[in-house]
N, C-alpha and C positions, 0 to 999 in steps of 0.2 A: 761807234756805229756811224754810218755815213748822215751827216747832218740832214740832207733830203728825208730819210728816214726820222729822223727825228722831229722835225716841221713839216710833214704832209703827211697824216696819218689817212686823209683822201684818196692818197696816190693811187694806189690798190685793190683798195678798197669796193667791194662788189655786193650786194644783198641776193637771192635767192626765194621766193615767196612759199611755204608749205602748204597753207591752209587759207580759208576766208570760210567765216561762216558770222549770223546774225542769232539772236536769242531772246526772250525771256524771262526776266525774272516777277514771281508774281510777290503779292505784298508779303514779308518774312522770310523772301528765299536768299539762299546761298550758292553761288558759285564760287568753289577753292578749289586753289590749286597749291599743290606743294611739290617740295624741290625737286622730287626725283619726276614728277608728272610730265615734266615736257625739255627735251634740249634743245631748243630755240628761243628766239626771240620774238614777241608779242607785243601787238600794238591793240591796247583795246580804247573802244569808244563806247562811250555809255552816254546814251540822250532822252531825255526825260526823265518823270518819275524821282524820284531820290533815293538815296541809301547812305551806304561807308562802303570806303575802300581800304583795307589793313593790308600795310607791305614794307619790309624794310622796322618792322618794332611799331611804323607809325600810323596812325587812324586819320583816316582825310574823308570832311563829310561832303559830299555829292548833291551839288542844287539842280539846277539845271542841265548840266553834260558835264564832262570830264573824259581830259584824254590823255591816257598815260601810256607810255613806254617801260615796257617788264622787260631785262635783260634777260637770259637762260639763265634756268636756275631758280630763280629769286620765284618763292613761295607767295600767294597772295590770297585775299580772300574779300568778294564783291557782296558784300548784303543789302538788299532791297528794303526800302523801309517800308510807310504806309499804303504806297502805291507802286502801281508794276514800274522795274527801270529794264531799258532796252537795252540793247548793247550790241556791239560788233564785234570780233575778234578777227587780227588777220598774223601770223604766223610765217616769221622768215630767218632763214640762218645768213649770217654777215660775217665776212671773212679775205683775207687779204687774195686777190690772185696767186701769187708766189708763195704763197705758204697758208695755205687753204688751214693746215692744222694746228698753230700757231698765232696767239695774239701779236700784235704789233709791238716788236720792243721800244717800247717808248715809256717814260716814267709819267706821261699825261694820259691820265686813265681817257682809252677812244670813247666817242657819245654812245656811241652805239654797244658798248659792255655796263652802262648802268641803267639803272630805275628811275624813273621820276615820272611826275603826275602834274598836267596840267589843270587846273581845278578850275577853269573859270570857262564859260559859254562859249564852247568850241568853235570855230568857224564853220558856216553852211556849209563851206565848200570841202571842209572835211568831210564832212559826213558823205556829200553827194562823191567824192571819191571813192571812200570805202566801199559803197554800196557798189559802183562803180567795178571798182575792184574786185570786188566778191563775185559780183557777176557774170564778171570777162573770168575769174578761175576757174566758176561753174562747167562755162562752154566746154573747157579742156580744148581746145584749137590751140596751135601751136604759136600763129599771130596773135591773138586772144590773152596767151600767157602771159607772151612778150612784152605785149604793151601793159597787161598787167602790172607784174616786175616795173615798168617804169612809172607807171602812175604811184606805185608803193613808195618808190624811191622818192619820188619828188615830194610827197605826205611827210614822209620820216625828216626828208630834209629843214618843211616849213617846223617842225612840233619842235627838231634841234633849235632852230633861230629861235623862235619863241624862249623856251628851255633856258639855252644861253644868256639871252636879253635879261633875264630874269635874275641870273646866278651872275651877272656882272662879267661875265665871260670867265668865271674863277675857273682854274685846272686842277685835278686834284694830284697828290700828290705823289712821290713812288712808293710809300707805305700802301697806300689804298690801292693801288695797282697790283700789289705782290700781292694785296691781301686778298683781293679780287680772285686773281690766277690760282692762288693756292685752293681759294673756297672750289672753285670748279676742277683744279685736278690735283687734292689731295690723297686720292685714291694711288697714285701713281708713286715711284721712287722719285719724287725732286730732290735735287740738287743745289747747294748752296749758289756752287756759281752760272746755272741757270736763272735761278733767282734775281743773283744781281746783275747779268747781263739783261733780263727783261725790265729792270729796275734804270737802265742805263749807269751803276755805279760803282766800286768795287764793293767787294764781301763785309771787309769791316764798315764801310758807310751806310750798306744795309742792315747789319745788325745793331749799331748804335741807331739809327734814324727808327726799325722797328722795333725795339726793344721800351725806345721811349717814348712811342705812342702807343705801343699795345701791350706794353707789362709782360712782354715775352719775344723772344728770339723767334726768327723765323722756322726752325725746326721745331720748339717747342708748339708753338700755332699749330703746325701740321698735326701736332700728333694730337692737342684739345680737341680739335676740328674732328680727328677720326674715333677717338671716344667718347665726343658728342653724339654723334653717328653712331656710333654702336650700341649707346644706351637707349637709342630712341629704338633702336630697332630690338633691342633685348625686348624692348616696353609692351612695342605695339605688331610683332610679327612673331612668327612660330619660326624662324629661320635655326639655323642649328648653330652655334656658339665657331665651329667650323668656317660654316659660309660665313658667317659675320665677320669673321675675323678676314676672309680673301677677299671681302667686296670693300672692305675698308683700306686695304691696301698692304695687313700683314700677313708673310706667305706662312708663319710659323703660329699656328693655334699659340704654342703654351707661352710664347712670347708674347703674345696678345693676352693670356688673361694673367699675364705679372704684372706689365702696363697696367692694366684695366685696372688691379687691385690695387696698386699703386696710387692711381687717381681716384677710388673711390671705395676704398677700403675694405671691399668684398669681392669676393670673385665674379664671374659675369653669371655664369646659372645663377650662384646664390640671388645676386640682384634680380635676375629677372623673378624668379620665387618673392622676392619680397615684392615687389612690384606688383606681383601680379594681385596679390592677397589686401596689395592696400586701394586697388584699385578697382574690384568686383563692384564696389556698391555704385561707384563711376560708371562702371559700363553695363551695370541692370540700367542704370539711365537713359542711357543711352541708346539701348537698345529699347526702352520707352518709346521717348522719340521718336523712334524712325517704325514705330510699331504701325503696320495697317490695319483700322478700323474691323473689328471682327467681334465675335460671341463665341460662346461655349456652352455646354450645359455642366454643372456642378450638381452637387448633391443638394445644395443649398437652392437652388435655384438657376438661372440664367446668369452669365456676366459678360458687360459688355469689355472688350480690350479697346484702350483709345493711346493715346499718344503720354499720358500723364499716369497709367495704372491701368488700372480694374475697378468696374461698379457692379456690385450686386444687384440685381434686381429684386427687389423685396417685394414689390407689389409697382404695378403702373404709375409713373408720375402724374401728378395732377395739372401743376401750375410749372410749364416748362418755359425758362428763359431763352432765346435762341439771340448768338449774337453776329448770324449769317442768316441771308433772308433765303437761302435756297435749304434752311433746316424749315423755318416755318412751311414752304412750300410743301419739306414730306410729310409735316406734320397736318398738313390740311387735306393732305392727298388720302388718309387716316379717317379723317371727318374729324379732326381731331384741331382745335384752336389753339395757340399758343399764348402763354397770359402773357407776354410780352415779346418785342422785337424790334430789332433795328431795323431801320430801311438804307438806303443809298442817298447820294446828296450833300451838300455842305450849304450850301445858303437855305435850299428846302430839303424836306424828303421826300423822297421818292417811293413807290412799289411799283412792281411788274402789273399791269394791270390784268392781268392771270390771276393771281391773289388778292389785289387791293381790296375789293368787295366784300373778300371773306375773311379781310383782319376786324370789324367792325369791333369786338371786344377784345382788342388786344392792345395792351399798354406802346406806348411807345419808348423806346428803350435808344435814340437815338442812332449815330449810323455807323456800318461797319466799323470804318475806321476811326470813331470817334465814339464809342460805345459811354453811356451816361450810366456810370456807374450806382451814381444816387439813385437813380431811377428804378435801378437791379434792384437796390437796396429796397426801396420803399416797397418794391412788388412783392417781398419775400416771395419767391418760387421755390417751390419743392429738389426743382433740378436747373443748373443752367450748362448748354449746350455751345463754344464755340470754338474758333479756329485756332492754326495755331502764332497768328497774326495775336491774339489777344495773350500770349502767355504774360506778357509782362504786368497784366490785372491777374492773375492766374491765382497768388497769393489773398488778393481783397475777396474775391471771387470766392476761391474756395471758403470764406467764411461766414459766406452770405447761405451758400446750399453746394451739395456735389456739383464736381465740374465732370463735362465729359470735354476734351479735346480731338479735333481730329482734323487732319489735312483740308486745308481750303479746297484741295484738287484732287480731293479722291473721287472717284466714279460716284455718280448719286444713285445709281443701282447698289453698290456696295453698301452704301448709307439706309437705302428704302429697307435692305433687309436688315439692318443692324436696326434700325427706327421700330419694326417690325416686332423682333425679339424685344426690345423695349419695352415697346405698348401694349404687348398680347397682340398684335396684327400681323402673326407673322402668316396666314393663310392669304390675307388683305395684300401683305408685298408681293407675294408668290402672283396673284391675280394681277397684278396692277403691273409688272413685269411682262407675261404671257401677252398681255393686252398689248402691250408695246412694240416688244416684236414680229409680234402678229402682222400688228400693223404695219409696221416699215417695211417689215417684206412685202406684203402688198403693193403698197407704194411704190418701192424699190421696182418691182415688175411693171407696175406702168407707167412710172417714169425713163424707163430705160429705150424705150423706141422713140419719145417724144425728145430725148438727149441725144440720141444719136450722133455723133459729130460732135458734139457741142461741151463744153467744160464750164465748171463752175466753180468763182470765187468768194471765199468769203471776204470780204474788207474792214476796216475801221481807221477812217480820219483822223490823225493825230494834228499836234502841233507842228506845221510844216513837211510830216511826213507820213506814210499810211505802213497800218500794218495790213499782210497779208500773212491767214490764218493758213494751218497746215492741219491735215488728219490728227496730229496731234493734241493739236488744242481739244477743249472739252465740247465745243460747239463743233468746231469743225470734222468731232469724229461723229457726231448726228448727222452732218450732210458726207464723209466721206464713206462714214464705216456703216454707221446703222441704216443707210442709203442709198449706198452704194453710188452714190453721186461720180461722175467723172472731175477729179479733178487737174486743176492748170498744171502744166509741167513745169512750169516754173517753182513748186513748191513740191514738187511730188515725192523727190528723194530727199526728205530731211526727218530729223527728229523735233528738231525745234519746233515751239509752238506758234511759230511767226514769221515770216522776212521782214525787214523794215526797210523802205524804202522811199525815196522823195517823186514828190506827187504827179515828175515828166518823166518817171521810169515807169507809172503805171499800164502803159502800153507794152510791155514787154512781158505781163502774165500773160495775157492773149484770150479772156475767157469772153464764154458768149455771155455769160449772166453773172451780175455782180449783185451778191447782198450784202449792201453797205451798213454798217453797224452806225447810226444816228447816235449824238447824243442831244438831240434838240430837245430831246423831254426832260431832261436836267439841266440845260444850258436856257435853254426857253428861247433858244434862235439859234440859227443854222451858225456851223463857223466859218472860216474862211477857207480852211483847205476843206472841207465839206463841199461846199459850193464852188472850188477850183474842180474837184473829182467829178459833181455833176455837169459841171461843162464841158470838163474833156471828154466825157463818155456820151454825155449826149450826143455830139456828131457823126457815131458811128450808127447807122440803121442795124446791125448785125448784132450789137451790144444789149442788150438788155441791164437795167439797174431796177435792182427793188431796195429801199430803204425799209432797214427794220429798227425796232427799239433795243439800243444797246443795253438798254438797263433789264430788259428780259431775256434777250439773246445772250448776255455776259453775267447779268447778276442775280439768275435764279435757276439753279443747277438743280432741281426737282423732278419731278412725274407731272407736276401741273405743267411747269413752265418749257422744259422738255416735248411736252404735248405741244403746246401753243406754240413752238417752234416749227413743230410740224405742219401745226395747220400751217403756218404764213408760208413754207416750201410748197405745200401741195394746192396754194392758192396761185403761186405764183408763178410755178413753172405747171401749172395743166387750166389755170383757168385766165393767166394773166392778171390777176390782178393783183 
């Protein structure tokens, strides 16, 4: 091949951008993705908060930011630890000019076909790119794009130098290349001396050089790789033994299940039958899990369905542990006290002062994310009630009293009637429901003339950056949905619960009133981008800013605290204050 070729893998070299979007994650959640999920390349950025990032076999824990480069293909999976982590994703396919469908024959695997993670406190100016980025794809303008596409390029290029500095500028070598090319188009008829032409080297130097790094010939690989493949999908798909066999890359069924049994000494149905039978008690689990919070009635009595099982209800519990303070909320919403509960906070604790007054008998059981088990303990409670942020006490827990489990983020309507069927109060939710949206439509109709023109944002100050809330979030669907509030268009077409963005992009929501989520009541002093946001918005006459208590706006998901949100809306936008 022509040396140029060889030493300029630049040459040609061109990116394309798909996607940009922001996210998310609250405390316990998971974003994965697997191999067949996406064929492109992905740059994600994650800032704040903490978690793990699992890719590549390897687990890498997440302090402050992290920024990694996912090749197409390459399966990964983002979990959030004890606090929300935010993140970016931006989505682009990378490919030579001259041969847009083809890797570059070069036996130096290009940067841009592998994975790797930066793990250490990203630079500002990353972030204020991406957001950057994401922003200018929104528009959809064709200038807009353009410049896009080059702000992406020049990102990818700084995270490469970083990357490289790192790895000593090491190249990997033509086994890891072919092994590369194979993993992405095993599906296909390759050929030996394709192989070693993208290898740069003849046929025998390919098979002696992968033979003694990976304990098999280069055809033998292909064909692990495609009843690896088959068996995941015998496992976890209803596909027919047929399709399995064409999507894997053999055109002849019965030749696919000699192969198969050859490797694994049963035929492919039989396998999937055993499979299936060993793995029911897996996926009633599972389908636990992912169960949403609900009731029934049985001959026995009521039962609640939660994330962990089933609870009978035998009679009302007495002494309820909760270990989310938006449980004691519906429990108060009841007349009903909880003998213990955690509050918010790490140096002090915290309540919504919607509730504070009326926890007066209630044990303190330390906070959300830091629940004092001892405390559990000593309270004996008849039942304890929490998220599924606490599964990994789940075990202690259950041996203290019943557990009920359920989504941090399920509707608290959902929860009020499940709370209801609990307590004997289920005529009590029905009312305390009716009451609610009674009211918001009310509201809803006299707010709608005094908004006219006018949009509304929700906010919250981070560390250098702000989120902006979307109809999604759990607050934001009380001022989009149950409000019918107008909101900024800058957030209007998404799913996500947030944009994130740096604190001189804030002029680009455009809204007349901003309700900034405070955390001065747990911080016990304004922070800096706090106090950045109040100054930039103060100079506009047309702006409006109301600061509200994050700790009751975010951390009490109830009927009481739900109300009290309302009020501070219907103070703010009809009476100013």
């Amino acid at each position: 091949m022509p040396l140029q070729q060889q030493t300029s893998p630049w040459s040609e070299m061109t990116i394309k951008m798909l996607d940009g979007y922001s996210g998310t994650l609250q405390a316990g959640g998971v974003l994965s993705v697997n191999q067949t999920e996406f064929t492109s390349n992905l740059l994600l950025l994650a800032v704040g908060g903490e978690g793990e990032l699992a890719m590549n076999g390897e687990v890498c824990r997440i302090g402050a930011s992290l920024a990694c480069h996912i090749a197409k293909g390459t399966p990964f999976t983002l979990t959030c630890g004890s606090d929300e982590l935010y993140y970016m994703v931006i989505t682009y396919e990378a490919f030579a000019l001259d041969e847009a469908l083809h890797p570059m024959p070069s036996y130096r695997k290009h940067p841009l076909q592998i994975s790797f993670i930066q793990n250490t406190v990203i630079h500002t100016q990353w972030v204020q790119q991406a957001e950057k980025i994401i922003a200018k794809w929104r528009r959809g303008e064709g200038l807009e794009i353009f410049h896009a596409n080059a702000l992406l390029q020049n990102i990818i290029y700084e995270l490469i130098i970083e990357y490289e500095r790192g790895q000593g500028g090491a190249e990997s070598d033509r086994v890891d290349v072919v092994a590369s090319y194979i993993a992405s188009h095993y599906r296909r008829n390759l050929e030996l001396q394709e192989l070693a032409d993208l290898a740069g080297c003849s046929i025998r130097q390919l098979q002696r050089q992968f033979k003694q790094e990976k304990r098999l010939g280069p055809m033998e690989y292909i064909s692990k790789l495609r009843l690896e493949n088959a068996s995941r999908m015998l496992q976890y798909t209803d596909a027919s033994i047929g399709e399995i066999a064409d999507r894997i890359g053999y055109r002849d069924m019965y030749y696919f299940s000699r192969v198969f049994k050859k490797q694994y000494g049963v035929s492919p149905l039989r396998y999937r039958l055993d499979h299936a039978s060993k793995t029911d008690e897996e996926y009633t689990k599972t389908l636990l899990r992912n169960r949403t919070a609900s009731s029934y009635e049985s001959p026995q009595g009521t039962v609640i369905c939660h994330m962990r099982g089933e609870y009978q209800v035998k009679r009302p519990p007495q002494r309820i542990a909760v270990l989310d303070m938006q449980y004691a909320d519906h429990l108060l919403a009841f007349g009903l006290s909880p003998a213990g509960s955690v509050g918010s906070g790490s140096v002090s604790i915290h309540f919504p002062s919607s509730i504070r007054d009326r926890l007066r008998n209630t044990e303190l059981l330390g906070t959300y994310e830091y629940p004092d088990l001892a405390a559990v303990e000593q309270l004996s409670p008849d039942l304890i009630i929490c998220t599924e942020v606490h599964d990994r006490h789940f075990e202690r827990l259950s041996r203290i009293a019943p557990v009920l489990m359920f989504k941090r983020n399920e509707s608290w309507q959902t929860i009020l009637g499940v709370f209801g069927e609990l307590t004997g109060k289920r005529a009590e939710a029905k009312i305390i429901l009716a009451d609610y949206y009674r009211r918001t439509a009310l509201l809803s109709e006299e707010l709608a003339p005094v908004l006219a023109g006018q949009s509304v944002a929700l906010i919250r100050p981070l560390d250098s950056l702000i989120r902006v809330h979307s109809a999604a979030h759990r607050t934001g669907a009380v001022l989009y949905r149950d409000l019918g509030l107008p909101i900024p268009l800058f957030v209007e077409d998404t799913s996500d619960t947030a944009y994130h963005i740096s604190v001189d992009r804030l002029p680009a929501v455009q809204a007349s009133h901003y309700f900034l989520l405070s955390n001065r009541t747990m911080q016990g002093v304004i922070s800096a981008t706090e106090q950045q946001v109040l100054d930039m918005l103060d100079h506009h006459a047309d702006q409006h800013i109301h600061c509200v208590d994050a700790v009751t706006w975010i951390g009490c998901y109830g009927p009481i605290g739900i109300n009290s949100i309302v009020d501070q809306i219907e103070q703010a936008l009809l009476t100013g204050l």
